[in-house]
PASEBA-1860 file (N, C-alpha, C; in nm, 3 decimals):
! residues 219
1> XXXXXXXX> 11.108/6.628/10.406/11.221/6.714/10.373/11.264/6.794/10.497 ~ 11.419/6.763/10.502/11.420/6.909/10.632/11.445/7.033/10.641 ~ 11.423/7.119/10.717/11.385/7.284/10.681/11.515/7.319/10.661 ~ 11.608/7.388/10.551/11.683/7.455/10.553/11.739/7.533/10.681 ~ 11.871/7.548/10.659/11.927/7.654/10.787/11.944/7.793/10.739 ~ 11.909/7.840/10.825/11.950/8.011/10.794/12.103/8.046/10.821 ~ 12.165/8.068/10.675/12.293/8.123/10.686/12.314/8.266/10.682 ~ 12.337/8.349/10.835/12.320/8.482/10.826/12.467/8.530/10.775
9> XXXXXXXX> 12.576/8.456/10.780/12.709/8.543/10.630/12.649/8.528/10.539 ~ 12.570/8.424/10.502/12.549/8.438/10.330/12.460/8.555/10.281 ~ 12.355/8.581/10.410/12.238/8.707/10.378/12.317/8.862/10.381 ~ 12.416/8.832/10.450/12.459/8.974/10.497/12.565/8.978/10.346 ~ 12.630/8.891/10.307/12.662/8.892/10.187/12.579/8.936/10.096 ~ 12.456/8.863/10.073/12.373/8.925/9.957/12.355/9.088/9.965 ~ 12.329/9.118/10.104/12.285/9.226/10.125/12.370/9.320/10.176 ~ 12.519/9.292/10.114/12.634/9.377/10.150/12.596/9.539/10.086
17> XXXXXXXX> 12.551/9.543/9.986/12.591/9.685/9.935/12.376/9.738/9.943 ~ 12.383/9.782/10.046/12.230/9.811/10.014/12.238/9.969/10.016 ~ 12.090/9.999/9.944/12.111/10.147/9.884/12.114/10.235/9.970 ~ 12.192/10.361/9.892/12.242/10.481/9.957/12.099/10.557/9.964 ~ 12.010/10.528/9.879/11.868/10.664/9.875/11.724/10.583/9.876 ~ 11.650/10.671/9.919/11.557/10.601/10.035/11.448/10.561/9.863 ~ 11.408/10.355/9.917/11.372/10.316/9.821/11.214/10.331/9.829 ~ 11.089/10.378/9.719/10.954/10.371/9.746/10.899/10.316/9.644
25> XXXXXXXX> 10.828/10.186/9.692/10.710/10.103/9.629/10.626/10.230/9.551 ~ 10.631/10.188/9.446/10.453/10.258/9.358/10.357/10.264/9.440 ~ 10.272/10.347/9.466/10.187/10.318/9.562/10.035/10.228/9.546 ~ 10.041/10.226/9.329/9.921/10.154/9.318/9.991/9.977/9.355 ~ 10.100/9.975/9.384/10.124/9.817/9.403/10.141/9.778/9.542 ~ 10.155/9.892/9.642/10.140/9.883/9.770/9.984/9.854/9.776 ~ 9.899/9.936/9.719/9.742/9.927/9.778/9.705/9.795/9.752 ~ 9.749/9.756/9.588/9.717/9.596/9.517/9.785/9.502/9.648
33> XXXXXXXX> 9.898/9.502/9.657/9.900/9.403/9.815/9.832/9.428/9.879 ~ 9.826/9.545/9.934/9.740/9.532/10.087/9.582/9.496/10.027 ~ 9.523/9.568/9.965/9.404/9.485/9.936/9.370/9.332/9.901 ~ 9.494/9.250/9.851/9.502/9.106/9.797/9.506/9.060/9.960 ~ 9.623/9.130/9.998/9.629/9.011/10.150/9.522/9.047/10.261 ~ 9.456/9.132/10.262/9.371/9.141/10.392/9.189/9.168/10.325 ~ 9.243/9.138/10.146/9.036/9.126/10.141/8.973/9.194/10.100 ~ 9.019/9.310/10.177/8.882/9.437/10.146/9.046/9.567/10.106
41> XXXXXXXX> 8.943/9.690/10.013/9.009/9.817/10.002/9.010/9.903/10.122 ~ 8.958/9.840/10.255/8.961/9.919/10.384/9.034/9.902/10.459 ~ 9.169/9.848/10.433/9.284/9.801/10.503/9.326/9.883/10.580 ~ 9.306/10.018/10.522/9.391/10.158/10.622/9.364/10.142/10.767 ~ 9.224/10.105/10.761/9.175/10.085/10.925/9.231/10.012/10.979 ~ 9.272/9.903/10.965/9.392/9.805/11.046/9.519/9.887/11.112 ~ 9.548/9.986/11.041/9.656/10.063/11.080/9.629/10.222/11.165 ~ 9.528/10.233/11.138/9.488/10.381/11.169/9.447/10.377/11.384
49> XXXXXXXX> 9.549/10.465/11.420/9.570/10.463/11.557/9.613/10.358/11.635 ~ 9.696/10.256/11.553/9.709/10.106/11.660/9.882/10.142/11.677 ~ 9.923/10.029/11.709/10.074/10.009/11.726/10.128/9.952/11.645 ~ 10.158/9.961/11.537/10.206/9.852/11.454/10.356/9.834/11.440 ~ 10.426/9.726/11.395/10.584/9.658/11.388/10.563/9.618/11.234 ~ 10.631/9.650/11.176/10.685/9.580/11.000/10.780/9.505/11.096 ~ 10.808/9.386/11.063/10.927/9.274/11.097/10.996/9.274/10.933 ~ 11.176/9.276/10.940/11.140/9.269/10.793/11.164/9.360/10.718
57> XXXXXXXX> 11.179/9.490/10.768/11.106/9.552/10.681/11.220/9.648/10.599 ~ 11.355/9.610/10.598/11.480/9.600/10.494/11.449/9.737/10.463 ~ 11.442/9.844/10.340/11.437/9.975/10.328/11.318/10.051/10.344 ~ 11.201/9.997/10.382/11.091/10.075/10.420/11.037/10.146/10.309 ~ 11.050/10.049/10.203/10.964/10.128/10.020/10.811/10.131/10.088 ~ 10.761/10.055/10.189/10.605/10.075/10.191/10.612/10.193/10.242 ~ 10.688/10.221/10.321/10.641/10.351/10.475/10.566/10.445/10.367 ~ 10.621/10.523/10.313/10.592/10.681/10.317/10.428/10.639/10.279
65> XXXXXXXX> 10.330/10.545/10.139/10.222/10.506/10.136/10.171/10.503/10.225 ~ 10.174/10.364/10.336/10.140/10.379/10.441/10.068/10.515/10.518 ~ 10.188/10.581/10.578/10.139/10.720/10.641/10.105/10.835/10.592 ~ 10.067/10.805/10.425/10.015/10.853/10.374/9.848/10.834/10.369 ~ 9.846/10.696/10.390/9.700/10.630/10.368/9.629/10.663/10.515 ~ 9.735/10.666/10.614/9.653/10.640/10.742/9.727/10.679/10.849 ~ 9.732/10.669/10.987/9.753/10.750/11.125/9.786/10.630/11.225 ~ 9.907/10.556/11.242/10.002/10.439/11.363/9.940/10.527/11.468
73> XXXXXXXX> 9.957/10.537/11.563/9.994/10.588/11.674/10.140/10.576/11.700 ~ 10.213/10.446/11.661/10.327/10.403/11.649/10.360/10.330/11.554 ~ 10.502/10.343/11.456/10.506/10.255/11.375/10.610/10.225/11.405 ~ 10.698/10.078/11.402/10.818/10.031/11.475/10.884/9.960/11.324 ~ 10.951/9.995/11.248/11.005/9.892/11.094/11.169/9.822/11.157 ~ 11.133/9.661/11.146/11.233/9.624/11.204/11.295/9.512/11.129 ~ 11.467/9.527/11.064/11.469/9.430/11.036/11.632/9.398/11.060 ~ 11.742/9.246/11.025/11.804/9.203/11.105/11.972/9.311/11.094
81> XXXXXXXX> 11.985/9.347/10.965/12.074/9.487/10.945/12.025/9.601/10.985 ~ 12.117/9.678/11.019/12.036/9.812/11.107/12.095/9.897/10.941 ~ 12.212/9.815/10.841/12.249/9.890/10.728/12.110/9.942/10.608 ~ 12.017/9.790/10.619/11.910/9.842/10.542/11.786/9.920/10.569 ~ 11.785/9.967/10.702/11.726/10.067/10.727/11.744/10.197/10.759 ~ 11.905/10.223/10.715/11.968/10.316/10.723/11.921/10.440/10.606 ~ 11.919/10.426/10.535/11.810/10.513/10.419/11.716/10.578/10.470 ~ 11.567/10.492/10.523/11.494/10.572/10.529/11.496/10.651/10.669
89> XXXXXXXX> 11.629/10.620/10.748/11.633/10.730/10.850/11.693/10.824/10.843 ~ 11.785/10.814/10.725/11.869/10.948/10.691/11.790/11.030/10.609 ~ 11.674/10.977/10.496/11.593/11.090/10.366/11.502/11.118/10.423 ~ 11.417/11.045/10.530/11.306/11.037/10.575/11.230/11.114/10.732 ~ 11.158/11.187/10.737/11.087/11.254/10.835/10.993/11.186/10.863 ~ 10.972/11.124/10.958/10.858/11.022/10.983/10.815/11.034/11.086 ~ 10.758/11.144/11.175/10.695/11.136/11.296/10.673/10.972/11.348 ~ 10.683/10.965/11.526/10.631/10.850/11.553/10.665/10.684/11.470
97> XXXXXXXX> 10.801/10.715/11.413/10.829/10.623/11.348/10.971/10.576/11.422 ~ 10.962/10.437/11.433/11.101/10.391/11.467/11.186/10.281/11.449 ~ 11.326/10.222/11.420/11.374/10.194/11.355/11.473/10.109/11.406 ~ 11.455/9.970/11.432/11.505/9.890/11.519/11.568/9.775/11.437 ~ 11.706/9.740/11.504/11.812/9.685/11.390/11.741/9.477/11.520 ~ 11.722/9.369/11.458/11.713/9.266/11.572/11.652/9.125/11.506 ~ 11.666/9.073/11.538/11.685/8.927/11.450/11.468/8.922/11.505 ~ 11.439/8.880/11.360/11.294/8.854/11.411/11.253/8.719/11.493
105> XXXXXXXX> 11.348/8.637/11.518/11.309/8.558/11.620/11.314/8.563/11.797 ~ 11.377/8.656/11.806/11.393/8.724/11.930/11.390/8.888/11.918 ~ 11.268/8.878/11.929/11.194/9.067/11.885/11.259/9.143/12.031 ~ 11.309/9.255/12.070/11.370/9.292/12.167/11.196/9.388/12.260 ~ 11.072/9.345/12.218/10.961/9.366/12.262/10.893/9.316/12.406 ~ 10.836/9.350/12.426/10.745/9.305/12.599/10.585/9.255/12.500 ~ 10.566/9.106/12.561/10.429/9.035/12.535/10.348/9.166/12.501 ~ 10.267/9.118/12.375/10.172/9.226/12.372/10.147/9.359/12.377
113> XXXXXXXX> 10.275/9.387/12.244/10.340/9.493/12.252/10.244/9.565/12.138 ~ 10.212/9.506/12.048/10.149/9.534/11.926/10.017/9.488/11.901 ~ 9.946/9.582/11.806/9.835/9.583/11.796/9.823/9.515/11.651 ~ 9.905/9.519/11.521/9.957/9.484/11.432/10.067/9.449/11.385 ~ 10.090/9.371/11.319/10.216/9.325/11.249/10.233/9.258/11.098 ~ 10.301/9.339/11.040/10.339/9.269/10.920/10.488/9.282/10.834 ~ 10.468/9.157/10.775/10.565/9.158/10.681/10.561/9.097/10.598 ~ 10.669/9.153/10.458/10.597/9.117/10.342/10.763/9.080/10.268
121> XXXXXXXX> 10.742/8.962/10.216/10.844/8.919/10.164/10.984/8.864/10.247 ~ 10.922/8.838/10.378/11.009/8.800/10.538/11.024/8.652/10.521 ~ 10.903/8.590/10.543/10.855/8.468/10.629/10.941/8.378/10.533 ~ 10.988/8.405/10.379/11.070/8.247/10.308/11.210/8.255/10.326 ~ 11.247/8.320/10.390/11.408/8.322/10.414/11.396/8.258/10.567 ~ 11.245/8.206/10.651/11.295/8.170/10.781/11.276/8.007/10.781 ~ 11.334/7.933/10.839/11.401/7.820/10.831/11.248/7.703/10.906 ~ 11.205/7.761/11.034/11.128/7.719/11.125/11.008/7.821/11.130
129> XXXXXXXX> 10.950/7.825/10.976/10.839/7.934/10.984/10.746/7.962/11.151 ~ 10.719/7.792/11.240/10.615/7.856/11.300/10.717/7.878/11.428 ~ 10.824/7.920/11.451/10.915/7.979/11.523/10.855/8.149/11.535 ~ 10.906/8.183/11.347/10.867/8.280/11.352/10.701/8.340/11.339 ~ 10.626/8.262/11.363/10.491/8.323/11.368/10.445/8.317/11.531 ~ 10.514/8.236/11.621/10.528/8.239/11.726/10.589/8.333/11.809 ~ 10.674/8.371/11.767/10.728/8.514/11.822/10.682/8.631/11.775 ~ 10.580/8.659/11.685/10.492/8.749/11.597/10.357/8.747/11.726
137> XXXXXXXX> 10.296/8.613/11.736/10.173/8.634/11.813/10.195/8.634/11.948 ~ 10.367/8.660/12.032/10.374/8.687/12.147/10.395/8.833/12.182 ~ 10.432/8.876/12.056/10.418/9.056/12.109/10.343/9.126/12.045 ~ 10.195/9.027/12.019/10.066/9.058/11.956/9.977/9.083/12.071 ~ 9.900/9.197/12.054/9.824/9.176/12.207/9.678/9.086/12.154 ~ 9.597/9.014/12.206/9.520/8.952/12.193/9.382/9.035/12.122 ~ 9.342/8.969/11.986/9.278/9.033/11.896/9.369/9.130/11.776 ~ 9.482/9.077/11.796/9.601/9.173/11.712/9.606/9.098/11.584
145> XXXXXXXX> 9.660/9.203/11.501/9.669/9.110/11.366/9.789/9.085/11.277 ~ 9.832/8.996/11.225/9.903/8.987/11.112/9.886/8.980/10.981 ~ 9.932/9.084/10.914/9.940/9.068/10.764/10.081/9.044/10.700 ~ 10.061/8.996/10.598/10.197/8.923/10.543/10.195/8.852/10.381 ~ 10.293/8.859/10.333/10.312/8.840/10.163/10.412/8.763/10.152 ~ 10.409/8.679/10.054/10.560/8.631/10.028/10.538/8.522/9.932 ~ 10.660/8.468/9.855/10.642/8.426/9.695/10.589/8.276/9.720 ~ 10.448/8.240/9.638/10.383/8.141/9.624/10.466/7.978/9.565
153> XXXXXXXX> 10.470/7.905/9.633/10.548/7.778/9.585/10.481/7.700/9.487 ~ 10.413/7.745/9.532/10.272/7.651/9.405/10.262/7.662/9.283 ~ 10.350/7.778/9.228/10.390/7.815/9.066/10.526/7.725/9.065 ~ 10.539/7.639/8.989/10.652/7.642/8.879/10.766/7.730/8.881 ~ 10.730/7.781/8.796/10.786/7.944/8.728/10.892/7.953/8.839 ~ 10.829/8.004/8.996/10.920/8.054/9.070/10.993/8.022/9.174 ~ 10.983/7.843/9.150/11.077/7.786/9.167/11.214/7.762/9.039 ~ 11.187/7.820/8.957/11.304/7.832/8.817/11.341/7.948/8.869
161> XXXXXXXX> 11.293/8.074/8.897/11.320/8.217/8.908/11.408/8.205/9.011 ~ 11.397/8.120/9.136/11.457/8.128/9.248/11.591/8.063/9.199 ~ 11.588/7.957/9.157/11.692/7.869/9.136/11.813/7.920/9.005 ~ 11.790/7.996/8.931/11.851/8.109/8.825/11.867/8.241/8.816 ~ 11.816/8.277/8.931/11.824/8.423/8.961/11.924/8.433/9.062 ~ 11.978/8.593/9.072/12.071/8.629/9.199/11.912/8.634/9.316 ~ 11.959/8.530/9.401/11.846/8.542/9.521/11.931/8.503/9.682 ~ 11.911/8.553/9.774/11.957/8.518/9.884/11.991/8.355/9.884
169> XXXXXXXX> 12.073/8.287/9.940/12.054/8.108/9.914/11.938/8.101/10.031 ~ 11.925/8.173/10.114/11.831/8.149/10.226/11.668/8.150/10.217 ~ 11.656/8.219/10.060/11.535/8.210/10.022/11.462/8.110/9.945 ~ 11.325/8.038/10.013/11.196/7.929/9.937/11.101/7.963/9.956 ~ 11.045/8.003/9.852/10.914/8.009/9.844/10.779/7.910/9.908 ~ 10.659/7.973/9.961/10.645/7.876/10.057/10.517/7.819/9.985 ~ 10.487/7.724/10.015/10.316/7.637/10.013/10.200/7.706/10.061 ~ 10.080/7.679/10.071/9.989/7.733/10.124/9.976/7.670/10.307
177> XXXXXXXX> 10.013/7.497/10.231/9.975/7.428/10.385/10.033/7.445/10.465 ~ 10.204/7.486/10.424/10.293/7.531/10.555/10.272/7.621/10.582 ~ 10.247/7.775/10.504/10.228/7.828/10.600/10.075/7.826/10.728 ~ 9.983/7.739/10.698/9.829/7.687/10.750/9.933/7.635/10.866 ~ 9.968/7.527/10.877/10.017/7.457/10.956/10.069/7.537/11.073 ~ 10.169/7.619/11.006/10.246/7.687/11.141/10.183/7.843/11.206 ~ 10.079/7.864/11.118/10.002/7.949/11.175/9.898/7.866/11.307 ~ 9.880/7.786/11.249/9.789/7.688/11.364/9.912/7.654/11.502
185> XXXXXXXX> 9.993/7.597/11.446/10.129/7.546/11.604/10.146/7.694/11.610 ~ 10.130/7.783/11.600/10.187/7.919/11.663/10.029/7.997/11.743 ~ 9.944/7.893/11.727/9.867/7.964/11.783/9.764/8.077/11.752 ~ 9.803/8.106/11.647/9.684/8.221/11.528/9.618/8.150/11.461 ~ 9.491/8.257/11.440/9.397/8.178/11.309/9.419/8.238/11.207 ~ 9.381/8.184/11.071/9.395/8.256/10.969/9.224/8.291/10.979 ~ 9.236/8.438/10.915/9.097/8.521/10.885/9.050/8.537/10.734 ~ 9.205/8.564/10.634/9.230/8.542/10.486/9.370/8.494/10.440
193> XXXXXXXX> 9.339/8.377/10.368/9.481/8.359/10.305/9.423/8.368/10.144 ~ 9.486/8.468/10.062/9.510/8.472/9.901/9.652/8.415/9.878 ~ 9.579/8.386/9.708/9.677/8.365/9.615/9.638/8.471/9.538 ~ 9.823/8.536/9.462/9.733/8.653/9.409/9.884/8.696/9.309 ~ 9.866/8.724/9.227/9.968/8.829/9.113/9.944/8.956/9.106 ~ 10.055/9.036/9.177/10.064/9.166/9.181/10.027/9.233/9.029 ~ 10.123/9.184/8.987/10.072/9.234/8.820/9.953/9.249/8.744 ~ 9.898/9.154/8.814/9.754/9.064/8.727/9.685/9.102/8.877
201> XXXXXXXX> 9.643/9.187/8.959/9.587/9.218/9.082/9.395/9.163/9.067 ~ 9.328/9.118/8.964/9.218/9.080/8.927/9.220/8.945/8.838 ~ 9.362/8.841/8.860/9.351/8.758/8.803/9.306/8.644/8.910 ~ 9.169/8.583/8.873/9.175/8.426/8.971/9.293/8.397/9.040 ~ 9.271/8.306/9.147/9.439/8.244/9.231/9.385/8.110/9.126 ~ 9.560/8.050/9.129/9.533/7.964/9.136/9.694/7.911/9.059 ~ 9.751/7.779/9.007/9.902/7.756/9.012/9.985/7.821/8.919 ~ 9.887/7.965/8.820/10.013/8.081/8.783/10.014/8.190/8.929
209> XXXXXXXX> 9.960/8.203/9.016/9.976/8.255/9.122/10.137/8.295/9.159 ~ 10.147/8.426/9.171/10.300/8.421/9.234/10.326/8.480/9.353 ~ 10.233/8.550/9.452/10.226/8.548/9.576/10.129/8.504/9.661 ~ 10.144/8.439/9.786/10.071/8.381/9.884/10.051/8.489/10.017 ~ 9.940/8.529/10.039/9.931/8.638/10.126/9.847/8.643/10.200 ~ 9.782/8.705/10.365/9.650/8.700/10.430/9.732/8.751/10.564 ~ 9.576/8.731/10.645/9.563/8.781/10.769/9.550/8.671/10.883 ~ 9.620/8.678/10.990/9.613/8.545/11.114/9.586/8.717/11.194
217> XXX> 9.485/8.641/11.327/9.443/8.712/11.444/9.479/8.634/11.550 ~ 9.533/8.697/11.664/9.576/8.621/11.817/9.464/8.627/11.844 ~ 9.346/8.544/11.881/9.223/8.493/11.988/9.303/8.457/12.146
END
């Protein structure tokens, strides 16, 4: 099959009217991700004094959790409208926080810029996933990490949800092996990959699964 193209009128269409007031994740469903994708309930430490970049990261519902849980040294939330991150720079006081409008395949970064990176709900709207995991582990400094979420292909279900719902056209849900694959051609290892239901945060993985999530490290 060949990889879809990324149509950026059609995204900027979807994402014509984005909100006026700054949007925030629950925080017990922020922790349920971050604990599903990286393993352990000690995730904070991944973040606590490093450099980290959200790619992605459209209204910044994780932030305020986040720097609530723990201490960036730097936090950089970057994603390809500078409109959907316009919110949390107008409601939001965020020391050490910054807010960069730039297409994630050409990060406007210097090699080994970051100590972390993630994004969550990014990677199925990109066309040439290990493009973009390749430009993730070049402004990774070596031993840096990625965490990342995004909707499991391996259900059924959400391939109907996608295909009947208002959804970007640019969005597919991905496989497990593609994303294996292009984590390997990009050069990262995976450390954890889950399958996992936010809802059901203690249910087995497996093909009612509706997100695919984990950790790759630059060696």
């Amino acid at each position: 099959m060949m990889p879809h193209r990324f149509d950026i009128r059609a995204e900027r269409e979807y994402y014509k009217s984005p909100p006026t007031d700054l949007l925030i994740t629950p925080d017990h469903l922020v922790e349920w991700q971050m604990t599903l994708c990286t393993g352990s309930s000690s995730w904070p430490a991944l973040l606590h004094n490093q450099r980290v970049l959200e790619v992605g990261a459209g209204e910044c519902s994780y932030l305020k959790y986040f720097l609530q849980r723990t201490t960036p040294s730097i936090y950089v939330a970057q994603d390809i409208f500078n409109e959907r991150l316009q919110p949390a720079q107008k409601f939001g006081n965020y020391p050490g926080v910054e807010f960069i409008a730039s297409d994630v395949l050409h990060l406007p970064f210097h090699d080994e810029s970051f100590d972390l990176c993630m994004a969550f709900g990014l990677l199925h709207h990109i066309p040439n996933l290990q493009d973009a995991f390749s430009e993730i582990a070049r402004v990774l400094k070596v031993g840096g990490k990625f965490i990342f979420r995004d909707p499991y292909a391996g259900n059924p279900a959400i391939w109907l949800k996608f295909k009947f719902s208002e959804f970007s056209q640019n969005e597919f849900p991905l496989f497990k092996r593609k994303i294996k694959r292009a984590i390997a051609l990009a050069g990262l290892h995976i450390k954890h990959l889950n399958r996992f239901w936010l809802r059901f945060p203690r249910l087995p993985a497996g093909p009612w699964s509706v997100n695919i999530g984990g950790v790759a490290e630059k060696r």
